[in-house]
Short mmCIF file of the C-alpha atoms (twelve columns), coordinates in Angstrom:
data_MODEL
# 
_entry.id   MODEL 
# 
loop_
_atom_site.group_PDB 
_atom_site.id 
_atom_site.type_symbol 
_atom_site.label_atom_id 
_atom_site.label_alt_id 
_atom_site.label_comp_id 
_atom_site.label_asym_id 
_atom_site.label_seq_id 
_atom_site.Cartn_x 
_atom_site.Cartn_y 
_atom_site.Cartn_z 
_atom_site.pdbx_PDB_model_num 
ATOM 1   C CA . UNK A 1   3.671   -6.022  0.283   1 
ATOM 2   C CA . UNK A 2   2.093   -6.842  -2.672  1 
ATOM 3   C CA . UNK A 3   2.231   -10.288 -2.164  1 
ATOM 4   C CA . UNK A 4   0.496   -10.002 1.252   1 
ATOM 5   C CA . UNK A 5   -2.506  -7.470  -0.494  1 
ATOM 6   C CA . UNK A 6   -3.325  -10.746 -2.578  1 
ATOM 7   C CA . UNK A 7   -4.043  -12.901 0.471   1 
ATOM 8   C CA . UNK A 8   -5.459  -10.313 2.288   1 
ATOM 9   C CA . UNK A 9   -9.256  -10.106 1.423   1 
ATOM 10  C CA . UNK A 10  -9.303  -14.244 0.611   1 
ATOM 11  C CA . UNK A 11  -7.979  -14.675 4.468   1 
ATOM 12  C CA . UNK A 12  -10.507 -12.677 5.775   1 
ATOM 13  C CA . UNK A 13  -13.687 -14.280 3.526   1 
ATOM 14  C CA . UNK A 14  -12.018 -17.645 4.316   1 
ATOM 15  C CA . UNK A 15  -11.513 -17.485 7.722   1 
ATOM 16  C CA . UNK A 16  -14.119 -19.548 8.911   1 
ATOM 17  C CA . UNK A 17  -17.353 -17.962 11.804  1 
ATOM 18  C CA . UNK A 18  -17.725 -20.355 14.574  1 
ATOM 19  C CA . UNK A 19  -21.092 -22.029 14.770  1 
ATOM 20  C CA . UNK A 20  -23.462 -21.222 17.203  1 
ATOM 21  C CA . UNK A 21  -22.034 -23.139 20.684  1 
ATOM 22  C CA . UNK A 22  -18.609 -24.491 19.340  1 
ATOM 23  C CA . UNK A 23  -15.780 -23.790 21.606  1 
ATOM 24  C CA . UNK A 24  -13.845 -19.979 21.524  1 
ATOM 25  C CA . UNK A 25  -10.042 -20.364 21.329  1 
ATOM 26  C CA . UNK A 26  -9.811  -23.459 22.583  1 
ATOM 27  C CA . UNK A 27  -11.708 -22.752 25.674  1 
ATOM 28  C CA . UNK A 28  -14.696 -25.069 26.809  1 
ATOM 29  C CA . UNK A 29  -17.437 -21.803 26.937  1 
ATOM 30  C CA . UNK A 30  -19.634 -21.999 24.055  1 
ATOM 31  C CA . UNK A 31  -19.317 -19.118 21.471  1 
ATOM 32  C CA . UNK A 32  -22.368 -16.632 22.363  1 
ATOM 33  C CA . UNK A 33  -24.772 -15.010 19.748  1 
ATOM 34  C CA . UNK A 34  -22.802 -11.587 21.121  1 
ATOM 35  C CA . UNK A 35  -20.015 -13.207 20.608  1 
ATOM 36  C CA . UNK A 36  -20.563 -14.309 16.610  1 
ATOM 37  C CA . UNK A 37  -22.252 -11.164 15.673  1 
ATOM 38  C CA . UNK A 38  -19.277 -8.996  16.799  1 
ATOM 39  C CA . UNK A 39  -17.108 -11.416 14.603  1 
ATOM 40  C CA . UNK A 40  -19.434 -10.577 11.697  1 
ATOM 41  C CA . UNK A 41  -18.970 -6.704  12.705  1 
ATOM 42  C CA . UNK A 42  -15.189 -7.151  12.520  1 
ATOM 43  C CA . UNK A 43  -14.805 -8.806  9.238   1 
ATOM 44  C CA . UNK A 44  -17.303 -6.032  7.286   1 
ATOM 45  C CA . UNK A 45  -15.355 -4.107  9.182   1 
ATOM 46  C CA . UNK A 46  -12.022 -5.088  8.011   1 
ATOM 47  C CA . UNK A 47  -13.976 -5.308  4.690   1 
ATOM 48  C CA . UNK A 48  -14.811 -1.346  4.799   1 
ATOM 49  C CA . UNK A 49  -11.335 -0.677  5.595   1 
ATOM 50  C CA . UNK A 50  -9.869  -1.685  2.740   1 
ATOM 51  C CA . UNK A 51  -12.435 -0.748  0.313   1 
ATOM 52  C CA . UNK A 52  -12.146 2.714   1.586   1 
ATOM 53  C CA . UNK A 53  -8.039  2.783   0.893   1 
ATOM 54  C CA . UNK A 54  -9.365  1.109   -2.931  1 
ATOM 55  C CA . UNK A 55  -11.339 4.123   -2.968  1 
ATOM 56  C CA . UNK A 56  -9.292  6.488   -1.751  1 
ATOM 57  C CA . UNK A 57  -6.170  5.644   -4.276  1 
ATOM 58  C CA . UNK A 58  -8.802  6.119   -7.398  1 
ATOM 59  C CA . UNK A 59  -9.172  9.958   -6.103  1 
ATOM 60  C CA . UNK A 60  -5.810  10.177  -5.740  1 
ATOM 61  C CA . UNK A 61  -5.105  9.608   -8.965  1 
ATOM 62  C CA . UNK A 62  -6.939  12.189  -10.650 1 
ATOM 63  C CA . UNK A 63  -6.019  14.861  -7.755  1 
ATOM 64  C CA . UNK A 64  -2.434  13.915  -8.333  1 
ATOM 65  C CA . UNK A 65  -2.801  14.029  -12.206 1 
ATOM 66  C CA . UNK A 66  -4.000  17.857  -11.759 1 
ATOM 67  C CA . UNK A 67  -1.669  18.811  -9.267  1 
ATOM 68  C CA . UNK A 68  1.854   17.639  -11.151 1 
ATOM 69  C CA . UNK A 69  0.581   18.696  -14.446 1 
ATOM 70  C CA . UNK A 70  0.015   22.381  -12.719 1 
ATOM 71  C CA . UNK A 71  3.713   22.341  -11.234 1 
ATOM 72  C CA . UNK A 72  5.465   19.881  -13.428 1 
ATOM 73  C CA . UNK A 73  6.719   17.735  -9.974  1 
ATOM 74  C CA . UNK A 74  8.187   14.812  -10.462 1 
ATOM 75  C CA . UNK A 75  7.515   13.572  -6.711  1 
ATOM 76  C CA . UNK A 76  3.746   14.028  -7.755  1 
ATOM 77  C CA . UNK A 77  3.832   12.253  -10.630 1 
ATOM 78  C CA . UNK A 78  5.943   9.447   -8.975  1 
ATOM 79  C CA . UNK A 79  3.064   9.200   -6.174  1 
ATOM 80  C CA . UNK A 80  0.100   9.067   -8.695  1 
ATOM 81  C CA . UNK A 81  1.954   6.157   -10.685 1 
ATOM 82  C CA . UNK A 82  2.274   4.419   -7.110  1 
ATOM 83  C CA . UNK A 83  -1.459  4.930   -6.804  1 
ATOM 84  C CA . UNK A 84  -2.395  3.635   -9.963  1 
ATOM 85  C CA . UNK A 85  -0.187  0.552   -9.193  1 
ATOM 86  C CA . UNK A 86  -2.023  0.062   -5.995  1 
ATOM 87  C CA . UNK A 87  -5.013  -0.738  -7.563  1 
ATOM 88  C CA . UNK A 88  -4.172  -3.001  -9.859  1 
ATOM 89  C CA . UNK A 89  -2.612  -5.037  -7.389  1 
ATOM 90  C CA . UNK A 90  -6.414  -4.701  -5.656  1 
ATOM 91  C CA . UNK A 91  -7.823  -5.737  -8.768  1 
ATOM 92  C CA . UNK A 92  -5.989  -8.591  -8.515  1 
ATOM 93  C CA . UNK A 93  -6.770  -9.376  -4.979  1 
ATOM 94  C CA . UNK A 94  -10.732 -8.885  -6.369  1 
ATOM 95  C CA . UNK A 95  -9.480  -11.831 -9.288  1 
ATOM 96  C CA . UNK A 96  -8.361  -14.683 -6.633  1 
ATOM 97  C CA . UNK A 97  -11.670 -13.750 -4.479  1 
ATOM 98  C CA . UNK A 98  -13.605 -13.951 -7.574  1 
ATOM 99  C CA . UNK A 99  -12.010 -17.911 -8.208  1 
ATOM 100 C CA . UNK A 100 -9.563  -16.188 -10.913 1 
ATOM 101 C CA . UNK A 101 -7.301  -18.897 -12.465 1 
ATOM 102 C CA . UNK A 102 -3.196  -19.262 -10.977 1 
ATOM 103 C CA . UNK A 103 -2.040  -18.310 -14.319 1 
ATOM 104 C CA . UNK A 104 -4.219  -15.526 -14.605 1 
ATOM 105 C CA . UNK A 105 -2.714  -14.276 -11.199 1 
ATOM 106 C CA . UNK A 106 0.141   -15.046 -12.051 1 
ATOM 107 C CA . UNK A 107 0.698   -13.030 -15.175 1 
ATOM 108 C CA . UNK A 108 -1.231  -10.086 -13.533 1 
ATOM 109 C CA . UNK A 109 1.301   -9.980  -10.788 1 
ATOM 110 C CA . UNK A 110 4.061   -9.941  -13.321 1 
ATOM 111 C CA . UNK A 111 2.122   -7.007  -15.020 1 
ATOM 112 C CA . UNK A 112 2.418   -5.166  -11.348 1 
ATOM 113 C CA . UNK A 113 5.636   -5.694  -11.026 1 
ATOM 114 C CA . UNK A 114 6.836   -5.171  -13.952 1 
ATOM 115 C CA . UNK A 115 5.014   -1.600  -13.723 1 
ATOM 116 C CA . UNK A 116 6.890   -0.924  -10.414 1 
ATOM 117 C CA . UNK A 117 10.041  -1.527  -12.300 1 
ATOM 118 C CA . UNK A 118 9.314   1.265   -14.888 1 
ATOM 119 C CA . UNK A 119 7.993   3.194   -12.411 1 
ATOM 120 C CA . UNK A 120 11.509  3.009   -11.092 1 
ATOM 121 C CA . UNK A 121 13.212  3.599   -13.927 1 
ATOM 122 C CA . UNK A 122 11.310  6.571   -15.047 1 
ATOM 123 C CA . UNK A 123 11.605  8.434   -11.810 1 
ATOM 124 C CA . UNK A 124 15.015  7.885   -11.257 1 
ATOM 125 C CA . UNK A 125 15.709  9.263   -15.486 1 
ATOM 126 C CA . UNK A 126 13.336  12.194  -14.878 1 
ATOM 127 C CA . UNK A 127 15.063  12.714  -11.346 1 
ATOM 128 C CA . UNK A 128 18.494  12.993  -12.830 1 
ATOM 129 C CA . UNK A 129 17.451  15.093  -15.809 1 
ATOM 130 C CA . UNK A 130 16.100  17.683  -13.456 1 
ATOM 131 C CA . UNK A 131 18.883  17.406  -10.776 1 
ATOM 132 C CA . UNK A 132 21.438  18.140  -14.044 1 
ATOM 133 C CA . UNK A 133 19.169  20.632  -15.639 1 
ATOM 134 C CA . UNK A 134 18.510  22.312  -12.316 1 
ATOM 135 C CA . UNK A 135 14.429  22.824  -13.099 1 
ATOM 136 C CA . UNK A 136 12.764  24.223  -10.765 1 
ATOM 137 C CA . UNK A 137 9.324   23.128  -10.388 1 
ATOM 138 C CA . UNK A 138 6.591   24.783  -9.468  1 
ATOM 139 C CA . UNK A 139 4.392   25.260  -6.370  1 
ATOM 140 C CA . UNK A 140 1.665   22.816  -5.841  1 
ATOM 141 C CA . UNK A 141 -0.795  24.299  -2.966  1 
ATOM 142 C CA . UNK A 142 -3.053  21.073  -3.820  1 
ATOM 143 C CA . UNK A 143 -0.293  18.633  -4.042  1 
ATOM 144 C CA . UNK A 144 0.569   19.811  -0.519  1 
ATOM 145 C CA . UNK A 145 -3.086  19.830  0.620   1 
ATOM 146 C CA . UNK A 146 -3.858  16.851  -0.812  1 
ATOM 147 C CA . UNK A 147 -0.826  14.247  0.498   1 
ATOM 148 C CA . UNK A 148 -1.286  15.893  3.996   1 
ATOM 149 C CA . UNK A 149 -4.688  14.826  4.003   1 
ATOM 150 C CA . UNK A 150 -3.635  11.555  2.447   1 
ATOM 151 C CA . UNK A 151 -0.835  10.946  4.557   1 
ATOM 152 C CA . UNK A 152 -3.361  11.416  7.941   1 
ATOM 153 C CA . UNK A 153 -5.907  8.827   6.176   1 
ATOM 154 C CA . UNK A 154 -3.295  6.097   5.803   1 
ATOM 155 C CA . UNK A 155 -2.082  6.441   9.043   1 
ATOM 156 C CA . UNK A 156 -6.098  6.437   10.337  1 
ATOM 157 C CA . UNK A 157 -6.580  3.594   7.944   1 
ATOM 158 C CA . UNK A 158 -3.921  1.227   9.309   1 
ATOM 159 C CA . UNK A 159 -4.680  2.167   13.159  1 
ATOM 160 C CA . UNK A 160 -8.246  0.527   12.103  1 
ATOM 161 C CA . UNK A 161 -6.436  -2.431  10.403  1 
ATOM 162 C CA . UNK A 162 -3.942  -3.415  12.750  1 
ATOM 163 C CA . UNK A 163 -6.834  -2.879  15.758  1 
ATOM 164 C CA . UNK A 164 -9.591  -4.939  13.818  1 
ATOM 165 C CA . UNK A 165 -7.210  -7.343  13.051  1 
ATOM 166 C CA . UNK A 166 -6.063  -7.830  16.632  1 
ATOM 167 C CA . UNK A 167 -9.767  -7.999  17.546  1 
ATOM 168 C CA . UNK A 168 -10.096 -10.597 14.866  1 
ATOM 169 C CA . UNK A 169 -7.006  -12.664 15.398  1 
ATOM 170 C CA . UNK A 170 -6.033  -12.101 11.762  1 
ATOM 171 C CA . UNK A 171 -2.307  -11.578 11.598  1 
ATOM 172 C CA . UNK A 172 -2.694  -10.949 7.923   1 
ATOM 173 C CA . UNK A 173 -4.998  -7.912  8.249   1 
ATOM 174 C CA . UNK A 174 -2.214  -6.823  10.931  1 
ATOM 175 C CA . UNK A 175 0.300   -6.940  8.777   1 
ATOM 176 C CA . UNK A 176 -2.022  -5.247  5.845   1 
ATOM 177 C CA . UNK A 177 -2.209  -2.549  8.381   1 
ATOM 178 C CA . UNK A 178 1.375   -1.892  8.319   1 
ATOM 179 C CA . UNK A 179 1.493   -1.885  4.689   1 
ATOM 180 C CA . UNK A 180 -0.589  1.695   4.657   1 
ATOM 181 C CA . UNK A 181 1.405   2.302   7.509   1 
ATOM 182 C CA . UNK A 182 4.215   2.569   4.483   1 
ATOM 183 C CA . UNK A 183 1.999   4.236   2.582   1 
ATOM 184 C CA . UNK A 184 1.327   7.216   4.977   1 
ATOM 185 C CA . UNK A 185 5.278   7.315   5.289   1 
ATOM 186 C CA . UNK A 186 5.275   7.837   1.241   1 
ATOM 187 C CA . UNK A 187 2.869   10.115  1.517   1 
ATOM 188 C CA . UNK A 188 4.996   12.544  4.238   1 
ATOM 189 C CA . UNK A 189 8.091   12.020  2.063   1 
ATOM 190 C CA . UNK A 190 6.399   13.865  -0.785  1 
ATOM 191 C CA . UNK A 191 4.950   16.000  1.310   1 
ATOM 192 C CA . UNK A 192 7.985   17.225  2.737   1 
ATOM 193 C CA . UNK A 193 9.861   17.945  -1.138  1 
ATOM 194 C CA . UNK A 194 6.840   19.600  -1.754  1 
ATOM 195 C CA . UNK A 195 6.773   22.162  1.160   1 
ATOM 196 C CA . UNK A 196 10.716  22.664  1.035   1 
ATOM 197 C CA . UNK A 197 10.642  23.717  -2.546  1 
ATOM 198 C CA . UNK A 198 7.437   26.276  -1.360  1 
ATOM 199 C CA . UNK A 199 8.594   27.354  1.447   1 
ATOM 200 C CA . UNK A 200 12.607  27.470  0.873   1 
ATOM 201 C CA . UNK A 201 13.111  27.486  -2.681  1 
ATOM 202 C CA . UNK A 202 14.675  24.128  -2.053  1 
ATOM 203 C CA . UNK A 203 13.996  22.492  -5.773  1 
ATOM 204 C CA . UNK A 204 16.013  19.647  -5.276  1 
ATOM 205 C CA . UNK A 205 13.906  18.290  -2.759  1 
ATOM 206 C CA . UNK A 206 10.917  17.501  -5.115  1 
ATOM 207 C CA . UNK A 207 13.060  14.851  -7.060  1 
ATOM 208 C CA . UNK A 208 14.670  13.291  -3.721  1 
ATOM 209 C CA . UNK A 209 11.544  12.383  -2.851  1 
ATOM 210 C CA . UNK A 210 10.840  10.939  -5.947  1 
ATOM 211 C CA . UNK A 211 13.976  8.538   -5.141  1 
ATOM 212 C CA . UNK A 212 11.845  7.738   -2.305  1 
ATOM 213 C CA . UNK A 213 9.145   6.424   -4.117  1 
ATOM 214 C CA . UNK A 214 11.984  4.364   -6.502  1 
ATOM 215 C CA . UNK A 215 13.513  2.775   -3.476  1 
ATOM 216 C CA . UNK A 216 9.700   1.184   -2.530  1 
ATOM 217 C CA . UNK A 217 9.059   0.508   -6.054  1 
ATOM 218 C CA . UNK A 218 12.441  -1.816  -6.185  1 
ATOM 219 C CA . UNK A 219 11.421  -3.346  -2.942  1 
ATOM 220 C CA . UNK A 220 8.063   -4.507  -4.607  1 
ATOM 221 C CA . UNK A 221 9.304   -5.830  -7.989  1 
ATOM 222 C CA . UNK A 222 11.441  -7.988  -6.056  1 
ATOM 223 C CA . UNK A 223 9.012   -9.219  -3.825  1 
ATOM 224 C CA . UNK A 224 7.250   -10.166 -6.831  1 
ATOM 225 C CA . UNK A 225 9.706   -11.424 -8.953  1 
ATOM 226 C CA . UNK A 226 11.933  -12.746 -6.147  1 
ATOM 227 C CA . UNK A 227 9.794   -14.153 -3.600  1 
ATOM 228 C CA . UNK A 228 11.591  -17.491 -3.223  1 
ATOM 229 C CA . UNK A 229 15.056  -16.083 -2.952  1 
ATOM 230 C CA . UNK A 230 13.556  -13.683 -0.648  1 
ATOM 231 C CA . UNK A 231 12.112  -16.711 2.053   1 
ATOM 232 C CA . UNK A 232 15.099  -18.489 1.161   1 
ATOM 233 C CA . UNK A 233 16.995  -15.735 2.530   1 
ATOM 234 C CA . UNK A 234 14.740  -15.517 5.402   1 
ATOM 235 C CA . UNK A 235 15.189  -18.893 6.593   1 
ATOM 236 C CA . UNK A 236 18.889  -18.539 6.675   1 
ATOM 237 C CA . UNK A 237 18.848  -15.686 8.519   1 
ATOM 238 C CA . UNK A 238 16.325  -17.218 11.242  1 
ATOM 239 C CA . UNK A 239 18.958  -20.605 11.254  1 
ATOM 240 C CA . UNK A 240 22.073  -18.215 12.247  1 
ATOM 241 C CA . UNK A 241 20.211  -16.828 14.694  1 
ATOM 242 C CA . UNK A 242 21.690  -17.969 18.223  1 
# 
């Protein structure tokens, strides 16, 4: 996922506007004024989008910060780590658009990932110690309130990714769009261990969804660290298909 947030914004700068009166798609009608402006729309559209989830994650951070210091959850605290990830794998998207050097890229994305891999390891510690212990965290009213809300924004956010993009004919902003897709599913996980342990008592949900959160935080270290064993794998797969 990580690896597709870095091409994202370059694809859709790069992608080039069609002069005034070249062909559309191939076909032999020249492209109309309409036609170019709406493209423009699109991209600062697509542009908006993302800025807004950018945006939206630096909030998140402090909300989250405030809520799992008030109820000592480790599924908040897990989900404001992933937040603070998130950006700096934006940041790094901003480096490549601003003509960042590969090794600079290079060694932030190892940074990232290496982050997800503590991230990992931390919630999985704190998990067990509270699983053993049996703590009981507390209530989080704004924990609750505030992923809800979250989760409903990531899903809005992605419906407007994966639309613009179709409108567009950018499969990369598509496939962005499914990546806060993921994001709103995080979200509802978290949600969920937090309104079990309100509503029932159920404790042990808080740190089950923090195993949640670990299982996406593996997936992205090894995206990062593993991408070509990951394609590798891919094409394999694709060749032993009948």
């Amino acid at each position: 996922m990580l690896l597709l947030q870095r091409y994202l914004l370059a694809a859709v700068d790069e992608r080039p506007e069609p002069p005034q009166g070249a062909p559309l798609d191939g076909h032999s009608e020249p492209v109309t004024a309409a036609a170019t402006n709406r493209g423009r729309v699109l991209l600062r559209r697509g542009r908006l989008l993302e800025g807004i989830t950018l945006a939206w994650n630096v909030v998140g951070i402090v909300v989250l910060a405030i809520a799992a210091i008030g109820a000592r959850s480790v599924a908040l605290v897990g989900f404001g780590l992933d937040s603070l990830i998130e950006i700096g794998a934006s940041v790094v998207v901003l480096w490549e658009l601003a003509g960042a050097g590969e090794a600079r890229q290079s060694r932030a994305l190892r940074l990232i990932g290496g982050a997800f891999v503590a991230l990992a390891i931390y919630l999985i510690a704190q998990s067990a110690v509270v699983l053993v212990t049996g703590y009981h965290p507390g209530r989080s009213a704004l924990g609750i309130a505030w992923t809800a809300v979250t989760a409903a924004v990531m899903f809005a956010l992605a419906a407007g990714k994966a639309r613009t993009g179709r409108a567009l004919g950018n499969q990369v902003l598509m496939t962005e769009g499914r990546v806060t897709l993921v994001d709103g599913i995080l979200a509802l996980a978290v949600l969920a261990g937090l309104a079990l342990n309100a509503t029932a008592g159920l404790w042990w949900a808080d740190p089950l969804a923090a195993l949640v959160i670990v299982l996406y935080a593996v997936k992205e270290a090894r995206e990062i660290f593993l991408p070509g064993l990951l394609a590798s794998r891919s094409v394999a797969r694709a060749r032993e298909a009948p």
